[in-house]
C-alpha positions as CSV (number, residue, x, y, z in Angstrom):
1,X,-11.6,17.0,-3.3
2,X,-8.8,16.3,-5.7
3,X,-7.5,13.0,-2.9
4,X,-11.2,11.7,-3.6
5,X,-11.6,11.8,-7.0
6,X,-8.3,10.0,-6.9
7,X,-9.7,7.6,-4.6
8,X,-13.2,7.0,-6.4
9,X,-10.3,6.8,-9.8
10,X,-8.3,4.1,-7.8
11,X,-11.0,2.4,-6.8
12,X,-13.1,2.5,-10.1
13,X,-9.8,1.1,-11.8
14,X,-8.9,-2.1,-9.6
15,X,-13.0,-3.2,-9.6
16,X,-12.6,-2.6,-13.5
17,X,-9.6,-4.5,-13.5
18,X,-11.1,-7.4,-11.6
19,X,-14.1,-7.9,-13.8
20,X,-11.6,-8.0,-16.9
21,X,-10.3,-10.9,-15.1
22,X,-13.8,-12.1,-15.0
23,X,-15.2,-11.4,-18.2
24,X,-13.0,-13.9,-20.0
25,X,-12.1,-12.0,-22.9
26,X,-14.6,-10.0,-23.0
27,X,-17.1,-12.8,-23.6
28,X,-19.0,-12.4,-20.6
29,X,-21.6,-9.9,-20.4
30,X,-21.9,-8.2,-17.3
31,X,-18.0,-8.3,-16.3
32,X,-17.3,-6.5,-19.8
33,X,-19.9,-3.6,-19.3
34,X,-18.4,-3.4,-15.7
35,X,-15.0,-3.2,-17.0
36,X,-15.8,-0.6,-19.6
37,X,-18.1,1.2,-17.3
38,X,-15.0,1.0,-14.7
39,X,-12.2,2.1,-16.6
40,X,-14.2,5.3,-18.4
41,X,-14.9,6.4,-14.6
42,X,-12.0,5.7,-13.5
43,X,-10.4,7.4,-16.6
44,X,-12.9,10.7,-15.9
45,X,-12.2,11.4,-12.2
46,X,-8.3,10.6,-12.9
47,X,-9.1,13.9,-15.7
48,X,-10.6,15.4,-12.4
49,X,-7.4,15.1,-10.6
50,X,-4.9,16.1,-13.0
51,X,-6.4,19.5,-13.0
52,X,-4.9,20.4,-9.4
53,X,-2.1,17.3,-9.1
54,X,0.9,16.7,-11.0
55,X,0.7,13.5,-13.4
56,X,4.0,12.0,-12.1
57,X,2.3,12.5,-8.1
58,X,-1.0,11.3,-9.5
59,X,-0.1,8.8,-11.5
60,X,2.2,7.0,-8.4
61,X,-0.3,7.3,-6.1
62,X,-2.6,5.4,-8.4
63,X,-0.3,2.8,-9.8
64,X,0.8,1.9,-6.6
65,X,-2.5,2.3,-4.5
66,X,-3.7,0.3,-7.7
67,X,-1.0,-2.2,-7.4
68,X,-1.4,-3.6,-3.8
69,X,-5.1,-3.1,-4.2
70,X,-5.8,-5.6,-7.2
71,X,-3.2,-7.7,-5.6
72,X,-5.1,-7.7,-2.2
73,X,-8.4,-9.2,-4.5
74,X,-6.3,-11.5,-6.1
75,X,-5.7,-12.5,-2.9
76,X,-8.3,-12.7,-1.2
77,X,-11.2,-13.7,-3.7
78,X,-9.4,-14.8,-6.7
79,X,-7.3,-17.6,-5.0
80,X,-4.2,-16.0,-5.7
81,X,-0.8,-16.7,-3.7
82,X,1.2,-13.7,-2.3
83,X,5.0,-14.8,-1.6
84,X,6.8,-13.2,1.1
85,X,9.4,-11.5,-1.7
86,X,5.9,-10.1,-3.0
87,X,4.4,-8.8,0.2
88,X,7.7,-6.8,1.0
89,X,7.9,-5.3,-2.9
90,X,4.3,-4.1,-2.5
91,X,5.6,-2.6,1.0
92,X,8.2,-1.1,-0.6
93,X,5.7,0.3,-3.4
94,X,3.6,1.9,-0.9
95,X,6.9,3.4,0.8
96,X,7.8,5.2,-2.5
97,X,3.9,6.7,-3.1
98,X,4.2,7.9,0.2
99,X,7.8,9.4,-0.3
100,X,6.3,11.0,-3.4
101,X,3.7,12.3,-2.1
102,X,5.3,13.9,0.8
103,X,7.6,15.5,-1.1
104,X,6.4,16.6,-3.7
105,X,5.6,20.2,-4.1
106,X,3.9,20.1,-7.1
107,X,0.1,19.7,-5.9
């Protein structure tokens, strides 16, 4: 269970993330209650996870999960470039998670 709190977490942050993109300082309606709404789910199932996982393990897999996530809707629905240099640090990013989390032995 722990992995998909994390994962509801991860993906409660980057669609909270996105709307504060959208909400244009907060003076749009409906992207600021989904932003708030996001982040205070996200922010409750992260609480979920830190019960069982380590902060450090938890807290990479999210920032970089989170990372080439957001990136990916900049991307793709935000009209957002992604430079080569980019693409290969965000590889590199999802290298160290997965290094982390492999050896970790603290979860």
């Amino acid at each position: 269970m722990t992995y998909l709190y994390l994962a509801i977490a991860i993906v409660a942050e980057t669609i909270a993330t996105s709307a504060l993109k959208l909400s244009e300082n907060f003076s749009r309606l409906v992207p600021s209650l989904v932003t708030v709404l996001g982040y205070a789910i996200a922010f409750y199932f992260l609480s979920l996870v830190l019960r069982t996982m380590s902060t450090g393990v938890a807290y990479a897999i999210w920032s970089g999960v989170g990372i080439v996530l957001i990136s990916l809707i900049g991307w793709l629905w935000m009209g957002q470039t992604l430079s080569v240099p980019t693409m290969f640090g965000m590889g590199l990013i999802i290298a160290g998670v997965v290094i982390v989390n492999l050896s970790s032995t603290a979860h």
